[in-house]
VOKOL-144373 format. One record per residue (C-alpha): x, y, z; residue in one letter. Coordinates in steps of 0.1 Angstrom, whole numbers, plus 5000, padded with zeros to 4 digits. Example, Ala and Ser with C-alpha at 12.3 -4.5 7.8 and 13.67 -1.06 7.14 Angstrom:
residues 2
512349555078A 513749895071S 
end
This chain:
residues 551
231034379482X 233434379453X 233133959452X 229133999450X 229634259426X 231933999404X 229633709411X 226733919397X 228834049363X 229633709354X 225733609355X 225233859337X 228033769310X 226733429311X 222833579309X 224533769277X 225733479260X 222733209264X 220933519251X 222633549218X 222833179208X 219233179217X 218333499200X 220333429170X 219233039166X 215633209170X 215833389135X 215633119114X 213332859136X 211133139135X 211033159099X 210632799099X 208132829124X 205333039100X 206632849071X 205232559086X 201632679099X 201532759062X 201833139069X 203733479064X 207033319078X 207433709091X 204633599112X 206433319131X 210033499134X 207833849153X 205733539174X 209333449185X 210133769194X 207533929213X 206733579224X 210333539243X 209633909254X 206133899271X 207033489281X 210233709300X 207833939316X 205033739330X 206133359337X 206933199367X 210033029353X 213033219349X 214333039318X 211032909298X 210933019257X 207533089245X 208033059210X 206532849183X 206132499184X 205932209156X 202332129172X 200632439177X 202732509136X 200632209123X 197632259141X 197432659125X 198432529094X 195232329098X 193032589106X 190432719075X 189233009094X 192533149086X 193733019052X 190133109037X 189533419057X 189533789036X 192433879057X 194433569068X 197033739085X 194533969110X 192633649111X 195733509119X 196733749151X 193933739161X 193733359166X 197033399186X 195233659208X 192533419214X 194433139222X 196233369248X 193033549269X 191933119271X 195533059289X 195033359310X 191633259319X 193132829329X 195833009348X 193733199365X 191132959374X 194132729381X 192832439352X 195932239353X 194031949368X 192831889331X 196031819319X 196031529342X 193531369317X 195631309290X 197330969289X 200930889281X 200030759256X 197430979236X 200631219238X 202930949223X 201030959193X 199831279189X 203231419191X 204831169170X 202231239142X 202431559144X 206831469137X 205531279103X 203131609096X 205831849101X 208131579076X 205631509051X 203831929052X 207232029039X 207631809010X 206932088987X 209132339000X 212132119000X 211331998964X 209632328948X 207032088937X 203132148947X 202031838950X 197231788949X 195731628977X 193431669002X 195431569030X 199631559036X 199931179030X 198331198998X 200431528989X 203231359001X 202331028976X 201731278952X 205131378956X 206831048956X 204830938924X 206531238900X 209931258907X 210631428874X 208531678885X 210631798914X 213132118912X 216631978910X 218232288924X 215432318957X 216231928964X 219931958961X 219932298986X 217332119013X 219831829008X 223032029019X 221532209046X 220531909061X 224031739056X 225132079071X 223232079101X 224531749107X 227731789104X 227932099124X 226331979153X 229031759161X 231932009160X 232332309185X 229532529162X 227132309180X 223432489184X 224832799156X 225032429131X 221432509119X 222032879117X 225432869097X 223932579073X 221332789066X 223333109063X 225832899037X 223232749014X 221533069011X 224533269003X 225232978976X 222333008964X 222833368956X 226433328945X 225333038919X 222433268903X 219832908911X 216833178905X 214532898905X 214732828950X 212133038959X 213233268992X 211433419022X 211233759002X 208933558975X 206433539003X 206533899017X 208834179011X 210834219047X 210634549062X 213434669077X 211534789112X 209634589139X 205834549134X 203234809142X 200334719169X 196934549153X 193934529167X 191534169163X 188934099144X 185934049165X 183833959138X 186133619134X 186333519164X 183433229167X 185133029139X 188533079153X 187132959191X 187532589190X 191332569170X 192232809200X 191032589224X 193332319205X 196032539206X 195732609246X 195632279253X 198632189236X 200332509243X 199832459283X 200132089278X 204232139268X 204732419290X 203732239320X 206531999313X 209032289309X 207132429349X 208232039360X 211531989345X 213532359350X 213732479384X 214232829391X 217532959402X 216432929436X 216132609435X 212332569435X 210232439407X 207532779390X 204132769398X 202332619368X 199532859369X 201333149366X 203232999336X 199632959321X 199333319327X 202733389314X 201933189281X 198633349277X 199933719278X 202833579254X 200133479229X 198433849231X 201734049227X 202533799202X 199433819181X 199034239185X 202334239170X 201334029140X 202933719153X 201333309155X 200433149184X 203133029209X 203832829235X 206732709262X 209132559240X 211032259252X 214232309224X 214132639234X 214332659269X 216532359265X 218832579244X 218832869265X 219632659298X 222532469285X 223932809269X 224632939303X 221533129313X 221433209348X 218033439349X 215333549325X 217633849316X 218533609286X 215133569273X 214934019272X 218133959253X 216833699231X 214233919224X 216234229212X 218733999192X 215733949171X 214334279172X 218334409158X 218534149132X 214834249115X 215634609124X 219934599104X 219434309086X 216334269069X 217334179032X 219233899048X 216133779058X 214733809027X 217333599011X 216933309030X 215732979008X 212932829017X 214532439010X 216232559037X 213932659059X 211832299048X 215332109060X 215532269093X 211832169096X 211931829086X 215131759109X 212731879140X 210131649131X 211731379125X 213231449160X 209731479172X 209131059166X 210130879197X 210430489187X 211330399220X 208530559234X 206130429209X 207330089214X 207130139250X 203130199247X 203429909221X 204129699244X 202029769277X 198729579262X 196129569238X 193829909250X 196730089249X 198029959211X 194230049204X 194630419218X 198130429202X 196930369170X 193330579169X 195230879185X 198430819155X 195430809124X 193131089134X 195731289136X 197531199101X 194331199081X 191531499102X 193031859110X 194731869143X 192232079157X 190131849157X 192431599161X 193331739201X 190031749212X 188931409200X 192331289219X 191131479252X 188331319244X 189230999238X 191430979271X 188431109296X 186430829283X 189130589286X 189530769320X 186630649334X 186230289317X 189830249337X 188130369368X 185130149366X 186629839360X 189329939388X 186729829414X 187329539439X 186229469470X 188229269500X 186429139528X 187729179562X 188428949591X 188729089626X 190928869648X 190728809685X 194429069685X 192729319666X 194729269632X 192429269600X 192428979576X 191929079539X 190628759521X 187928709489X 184028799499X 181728509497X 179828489465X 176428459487X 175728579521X 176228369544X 173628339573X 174328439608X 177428589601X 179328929603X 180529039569X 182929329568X 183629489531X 186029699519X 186029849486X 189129999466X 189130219433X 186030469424X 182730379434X 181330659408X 179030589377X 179530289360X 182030189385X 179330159413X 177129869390X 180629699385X 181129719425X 177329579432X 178429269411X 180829209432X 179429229463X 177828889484X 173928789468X 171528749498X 169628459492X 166828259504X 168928099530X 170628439540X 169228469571X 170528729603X 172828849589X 174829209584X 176829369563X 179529619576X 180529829543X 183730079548X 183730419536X 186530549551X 187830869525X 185230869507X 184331239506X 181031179488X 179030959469X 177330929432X 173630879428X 174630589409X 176030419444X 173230519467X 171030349443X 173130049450X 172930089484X 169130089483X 168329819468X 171229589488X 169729749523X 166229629509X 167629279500X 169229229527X 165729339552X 164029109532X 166028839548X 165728999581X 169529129574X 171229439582X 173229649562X 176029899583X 178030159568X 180930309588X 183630559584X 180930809568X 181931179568X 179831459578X 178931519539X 178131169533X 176031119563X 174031449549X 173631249514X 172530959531X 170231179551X 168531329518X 168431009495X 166230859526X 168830589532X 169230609566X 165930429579X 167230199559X 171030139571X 172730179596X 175430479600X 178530499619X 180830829621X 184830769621X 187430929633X 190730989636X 191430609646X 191830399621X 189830099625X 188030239656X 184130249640X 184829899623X 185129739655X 182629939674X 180129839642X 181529469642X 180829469679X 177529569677X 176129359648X 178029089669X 175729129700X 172729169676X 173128859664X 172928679693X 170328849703X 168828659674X 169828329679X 168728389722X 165328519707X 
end
């Protein structure tokens, strides 16, 4: 008893700490986090909170963040619906609501099969442009300089082009912090670095009188309580539906890698679905406490695991961390410099670019380079939005052209022992012969006019002849294929041929039935033994074929 009781004390000491480093590290990423969707930065450090709080509640996994993320940050920053709305900031919760009833409603209808859509690498790219877009959107916060242009690469040229435009004093604090960060993360400080570099430039600021660095206050005054309830607003909602979609995707998208790569305390992996779930009810607490969108956070859950954790008790005191420090220690807050902020941003998204990866995908061939690059420049130069679903998009089309051209078919010897011989089909039929064809890959759409290419031409001298075709696992087929069946059955009776096709399901045999097929081939039923209804249908059109040659 007493040992159980110590056991569970230290978890909870170790629960204790992982929650303070994560709650603590939380304060500024969240500010960060709303700086960079271009927002109240109040808005991204409450998403943090009540994010981690309704993430702690409703998950599967015991240890997953739902904060903000550099993606979901660029794609709201993205978003006009919010920027030009009369009230950006209800606008704004109520896109973060949004986003969260569409995760309820995936996990619920257990969507995760979409995921399984998107490519290696369409993600490669997309997320290392969104690392350049997180760099190159904070330009002018790290050099107090508003640079025109309709995009961030021509802000950012803009920006490069009048260097004696920039704020001396905003340049030299982003500078520091980021030499600070740096250097902190390789002493004993390690994940408090970015907190404590932050903490010092700001106080510098303050001590040196630099009036110029703009600070979080500049933005919004900081109250010193936590946010009151808001309702939506109902009447935005159609022009905030599609950048939630974008922002589900994405959101789900990274915390189904968190599901995968953190197993429970017990050993076994969440359920996915739930997470969704999870997420979904994160993004409404979030967003009716005047907090951004959120998602399961790789750094964070990261953090949080290596700090100890040992159940989601750290996440609830994550949460109330964050809830003290607005609560006792708002006009700290408000002090904080926004260079600051815009280093700590830049430092993630340069983090965000994976070479390696990038010239991993480089490398693979010359559809993927194409991919790699149409993914990378869509999303630099339209708003990410957009820029997510033309990459779904983009990879369910490449999906299928993969799939159709994935088609081959083997033909199959049967030997006097009963062992099958795979070797190339003839180019034509030849007569008086038993042809046994297997296919491999999808025999749907376009697939099916790439598999009829393929298979033997009947010809004038193709004469008594059949064709044994194996279906075996295929639980049903595409108009597109029967079609192909047809008109090779009718070929082939034209020749005074056969056409056989065995190992057909109950559900096939019904399609068969209905598409009229079946006074025109022949069916066989498998079962269990493999192999069994390819002899029985070799045997047959064996016999048949002498009775040809007798006749």
């Amino acid at each position: 008893m007493k040992k159980t009781f110590r056991v569970r004390r230290r978890a909870v000491a170790k629960d204790a700490v992982a929650g303070v480093v994560l709650g603590v590290e939380s304060v500024p990423d969240g500010l960060a986090a709303g700086l960079l969707a271009g927002v109240n930065p109040l808005a991204g450090l409450y998403a943090y909170m009540f994010g981690t709080l309704g993430g702690a509640v409703f998950t599967s996994s015991a240890f997953m963040a739902v904060q903000g993320t550099g993606a979901m940050g660029i794609i709201v920053a993205d978003v006009p619906a919010v920027h030009g709305a009369t009230d950006p900031a209800r606008a704004l919760f109520t896109l973060a609501m949004l986003t969260g009833l569409i995760m309820v409603v995936a996990g619920l209808l257990r969507l995760g099969f979409v995921l399984r859509f998107v490519p290696n690498t369409v993600m490669v790219a997309f997320l290392s442009a969104v690392g350049v877009n997180i760099v190159l959107g904070q330009f002018a916060n790290f050099t107090g300089y508003e640079a025109d242009g309709a995009n961030r690469v021509l802000r950012a040229l803009d920006t490069v082009l009048h260097p004696g435009l920039l704020d001396a004093q905003s340049v030299t604090v982003g500078a520091v912090t980021l030499a600070l960060i740096l250097l902190f993360e390789r002493t004993r400080i390690g994940a408090f670095g970015l907190v404590v570099a932050v903490a010092v430039t700001s106080v510098a600021v303050r001590l040196l009188g630099w009036t110029g660095v703009r600070v979080v206050e500049d933005l919004s005054a900081v109250p010193n309580a936590l946010p009151m309830p808001v309702a939506p607003d109902l009447r935005a909602v159609p022009g905030l539906l599609v950048p939630a979609l974008a922002l589900a995707f994405v959101g789900l998208l990274q915390g189904a890698a968190i599901s995968a790569g953190f197993p429970n305390p017990d050993g076994r992996y969440p359920d996915a679905s739930r997470d969704f779930v999870g997420q979904g009810a994160a993004n409404v607490t979030s967003g009716v406490f005047q907090g951004m969108p959120v998602g399961g956070s790789v750094s964070g859950t990261s953090l949080n695991r290596a700090a100890g954790a040992r159940s989601r008790l750290s996440l609830f005191i994550a949460a109330a961390v964050m809830a003290v420090v607005v609560v006792a220690f708002a006009g700290m807050v408000g002090q904080i410099v926004m260079p600051a902020l815009a280093a700590l941003l830049m430092l993630i998204g340069v983090r965000t670019i994976k070479p390696a990866a990038l010239w991993a995908v480089w490398r693979t061939g010359g559809v993927q380079k194409t991919v790699l690059v149409s993914t990378f420049v869509l999303t630099m130069l339209i708003p990410l939005q957009y820029a997510v679903l033309a990459g779904v998009g983009l990879s369910v089309v490449l999906h299928v052209i993969r799939q159709s051209h994935q088609v081959t078919i083997r033909r199959w010897r049967l030997d006097p022992d009963g062992q099958v011989v795979e070797s190339d089909p003839p180019a034509e039929l030849p007569s008086d012969e038993v042809v046994v064809l297997q296919p491999y890959g999808s025999l749907m759409f376009a697939a099916a006019r790439v598999l009829e290419d393929q298979l033997p031409t009947p010809s004038d001298t193709s004469r008594n002849c059949v064709v044994i075709i194996r279906l075996r696992g295929r639980e049903q087929l595409d108009t597109t294929f029967l079609g192909v069946l047809r008109r090779y059955a009718e070929a082939l009776r034209a020749r005074d041929s056969r056409l056989v096709l065995v190992s057909a399901g109950d559900r096939v045999r019904r399609q068969l039935r209905v598409a009229g097929l079946t006074e025109l081939v022949e069916v066989y039923s498998g079962d269990e033994r493999v192999g069994a209804s390819v002899r029985r249908a070799y045997d047959d059109a064996t016999a048949w074929l002498q009775e040809q040659r007798d006749s």
